[in-house]
N, C-alpha and C positions, 0 to 999 in steps of 0.2 A: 835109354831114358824115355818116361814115359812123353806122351805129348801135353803141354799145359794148356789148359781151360782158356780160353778167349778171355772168360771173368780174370781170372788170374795174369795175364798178360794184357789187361785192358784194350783189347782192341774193338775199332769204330766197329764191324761188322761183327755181331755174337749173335749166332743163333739159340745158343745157351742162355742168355739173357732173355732171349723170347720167349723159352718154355718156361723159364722159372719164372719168370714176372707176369705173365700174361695176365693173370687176373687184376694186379696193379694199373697195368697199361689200360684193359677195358674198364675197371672203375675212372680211371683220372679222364679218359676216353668220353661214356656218359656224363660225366657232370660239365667238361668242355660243351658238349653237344646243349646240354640243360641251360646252361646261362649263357651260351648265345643264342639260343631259340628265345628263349624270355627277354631276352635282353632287346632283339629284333622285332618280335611283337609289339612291346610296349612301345618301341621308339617309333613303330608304323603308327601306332594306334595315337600317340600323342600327336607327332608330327600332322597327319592329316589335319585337325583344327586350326593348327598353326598356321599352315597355307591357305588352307581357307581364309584365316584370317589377314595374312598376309595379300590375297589376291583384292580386298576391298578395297584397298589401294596403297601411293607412297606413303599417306602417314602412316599405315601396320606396318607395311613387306620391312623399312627403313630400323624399326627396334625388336622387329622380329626376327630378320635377315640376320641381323646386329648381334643379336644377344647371340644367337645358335652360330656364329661363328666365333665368337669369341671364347664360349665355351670350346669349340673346338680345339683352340689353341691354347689349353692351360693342360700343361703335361701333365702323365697320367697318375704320378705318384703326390702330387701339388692337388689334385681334383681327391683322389681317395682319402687324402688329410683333410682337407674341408669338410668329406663326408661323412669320418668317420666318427665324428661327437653324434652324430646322427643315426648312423645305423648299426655301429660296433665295427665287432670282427665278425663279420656275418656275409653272407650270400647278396643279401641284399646290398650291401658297398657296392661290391661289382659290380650289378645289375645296373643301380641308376648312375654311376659313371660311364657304363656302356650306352645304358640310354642317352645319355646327354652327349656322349661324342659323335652318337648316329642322326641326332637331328636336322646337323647342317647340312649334312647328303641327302636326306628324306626329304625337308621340307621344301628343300631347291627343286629336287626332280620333280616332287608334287605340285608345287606350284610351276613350271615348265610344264608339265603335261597339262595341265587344267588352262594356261594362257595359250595354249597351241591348238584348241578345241576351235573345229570350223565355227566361223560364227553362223553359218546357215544350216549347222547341224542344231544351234541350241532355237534359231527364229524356227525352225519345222516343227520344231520338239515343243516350241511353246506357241505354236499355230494348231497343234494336238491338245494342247490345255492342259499340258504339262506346268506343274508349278516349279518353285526352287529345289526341296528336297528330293522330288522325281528328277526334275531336270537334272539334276547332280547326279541321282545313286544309277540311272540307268542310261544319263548320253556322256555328260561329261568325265565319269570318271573311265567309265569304259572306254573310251577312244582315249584319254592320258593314261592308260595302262602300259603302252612301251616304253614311256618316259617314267613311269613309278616304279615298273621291274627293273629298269636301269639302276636307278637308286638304290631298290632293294637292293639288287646284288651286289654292287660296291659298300652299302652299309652290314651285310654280311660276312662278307670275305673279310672287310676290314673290323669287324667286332670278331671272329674268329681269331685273329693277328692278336687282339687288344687285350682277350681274356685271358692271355699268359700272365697280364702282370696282376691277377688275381691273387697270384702267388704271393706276393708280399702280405695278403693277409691268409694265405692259405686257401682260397678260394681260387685257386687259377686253371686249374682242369691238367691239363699235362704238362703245361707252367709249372704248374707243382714240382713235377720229375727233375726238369729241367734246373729248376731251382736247386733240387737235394743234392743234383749230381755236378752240378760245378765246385764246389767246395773241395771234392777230390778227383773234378774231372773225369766221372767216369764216364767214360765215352759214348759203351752202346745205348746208354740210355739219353744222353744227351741226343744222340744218332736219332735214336726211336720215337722221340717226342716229337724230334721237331719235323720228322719227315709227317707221322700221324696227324701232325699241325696242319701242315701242306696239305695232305691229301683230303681235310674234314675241307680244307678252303674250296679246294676243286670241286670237290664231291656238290655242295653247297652252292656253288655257282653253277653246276651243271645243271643239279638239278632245276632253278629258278631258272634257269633258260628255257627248261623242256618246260615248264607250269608257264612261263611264256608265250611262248608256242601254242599252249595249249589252248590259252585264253585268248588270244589274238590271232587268229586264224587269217583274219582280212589281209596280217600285214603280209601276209605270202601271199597274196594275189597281184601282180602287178601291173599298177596305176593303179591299184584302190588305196583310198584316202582313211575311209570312212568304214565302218561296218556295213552290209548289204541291209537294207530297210527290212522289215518283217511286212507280212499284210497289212495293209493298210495302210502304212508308213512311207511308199513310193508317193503314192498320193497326197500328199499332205505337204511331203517334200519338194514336189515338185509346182505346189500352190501356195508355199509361203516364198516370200522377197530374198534373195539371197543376199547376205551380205559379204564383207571382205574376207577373207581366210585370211588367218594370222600364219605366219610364217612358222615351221617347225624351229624348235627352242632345246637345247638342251641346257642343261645345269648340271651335270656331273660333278661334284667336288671329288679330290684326290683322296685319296685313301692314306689315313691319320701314319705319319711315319712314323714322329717320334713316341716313345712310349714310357722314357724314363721321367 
C-alpha cells in the first residue's frame, strides 16, 4: 500500500505543503513585513512630538501619557470596529490600529531617553550656541537613542504579534493562513505561519539591535556616558558649568498580549 501524502493524513510537519504553497506563504509573508514596517514608521514618526510634548511638563506628560495608554488597552477587535466606518475593509484599518497600540511604548521610551540626557551635555551644547531644534536633532536625541531602540524594538516585535488579527478583515499577513486553516484544522499550515511569525519577530529584533550598535558606538566603551566630543567640542565642554546628570530612566511597556 502506497504511502499517504502528509496533506492527506494532515500532519503538523509537511514538506509537501511547503513546495505546493510556497508562493502563498511568500505573498502572506511580504504584506506581514509591509504593514508592520508602515505600521512602525508612522507610530515612530507620530509618537516623537508627542514626547516632546509630553516632556514640557505634568500638565502634557498627564493626558498624553493618559490617552496613549488607554488606547492601549481597548482590545484589538473593539479598536478595528471603531475604525472601521473610517477606513473600510482596507489596509489602512490595520495600519492605524497598529499605529495606536505602538504609541504607549514609543512615547515612554522617547520621552525616558530625552529626561536621561546629561544636563551638562545640553549647558556645553548651548554654551556653543546651540539653539532648541539643534540642541534636539544633534545632542539630545542622539544620546536617548538606547532608550528609543529599546522601544523600537518591543513596539516591533509586538506590532508583528498584532498584525495577525488583520485577518478578520483580511489584511493580516499570515494571520490570513492561520485564519483559513483553523476551520478544518489543518495543521501544517497553521505550523508554518506561526513559526514564519516567530521568526519575522526575531529577525526584526535582531536586526534593530545591530542598527543599535551601529548607531551608538560609545555605549560599548566602558565608563562612557556620553558620545566622545568632536573638534572643538572638548573645549567648550569643558568651559561651560556642569550641572546635575539625571539618573538613567527607562520606560519599557510590556508587549500588548491580548489581541482578541
Amino acid at each position: 500500500m502506497a504511502e499517504q501524502s502528509c496533506l492527506v493524513t494532515n500532519d503538523w510537519i509537511c514538506g509537501e505543503y511547503l513546495r505546493s504553497r510556497s508562493q502563498e506563504l511568500t505573498d502572506a509573508t511580504v504584506q506581514h513585513i509591509g504593514i508592520t514596517v508602515v505600521s512602525v514608521l508612522i507610530g515612530l514618526a507620530v509618537a516623537l512630538p508627542l514626547a516632546l510634548l509630553a516632556r514640557r511638563g505634568p500638565r502634557f506628560a498627564g493626558p498624553v501619557l493618559g490617552l496613549t495608554t488607554v488606547l492601549y488597552t481597548v482590545p484589538s477587535l473593539a479598536m478595528f470596529s471603531l475604525l472601521l466606518p473610517l477606513f473600510g475593509l482596507s489596509a489602512a484599518l490595520v495600519v492605524t490600529g497598529l499605529v495606536l497600540y505602538s504609541l504607549t511604548i514609543l512615547v515612554r521610551n522617547i520621552l525616558a531617553g530625552l529626561e536621561a540626557v546629561p544636563q551638562e551635555a545640553r549647558e556645553a551644547a548651548r554654551g556653543m550656541g546651540y539653539g532648541p531644534v539643534r540642541l534636539l536633532w544633534e545632542v539630545e536625541l542622539p544620546l536617548a537613542l538606547p532608550a528609543v531602540m529599546a522601544g523600537l524594538r518591543i513596539a516591533t516585535v509586538s506590532t508583528v504579534a498584532l498584525t495577525t488579527v488583520g485577518s478578520l478583515v483580511g489584511k493580516g499577513g499570515l494571520g490570513n493562513l492561520i485564519e483559513d486553516a483553523l476551520p478544518s484544522f489543518f495543521k501544517a499550515q497553521v505550523l508554518a505561519a506561526s513559526v514564519l511569525c516567530v521568526l519575522l519577530a526575531v529577525t526584526a529584533d535582531l536586526l534593530l539591535l545591530g542598527l543599535q550598535r551601529l548607531l551608538t558606538p560609545w555605549t560599548r566603551i566602558p565608563g562612557a556616558a556620553v558620545p566622545p566630543p568632536g573638534p572643538g567640542k572638548a573645549e567648550a565642554s569643558a568651559s561651560a558649568s556642569p550641572g546635575p546628570g539625571k539618573a538613567e530612566a527607562s520606560a519599557s511597556a510590556p508587549a500588548k498580549a491580548e489581541v482578541g
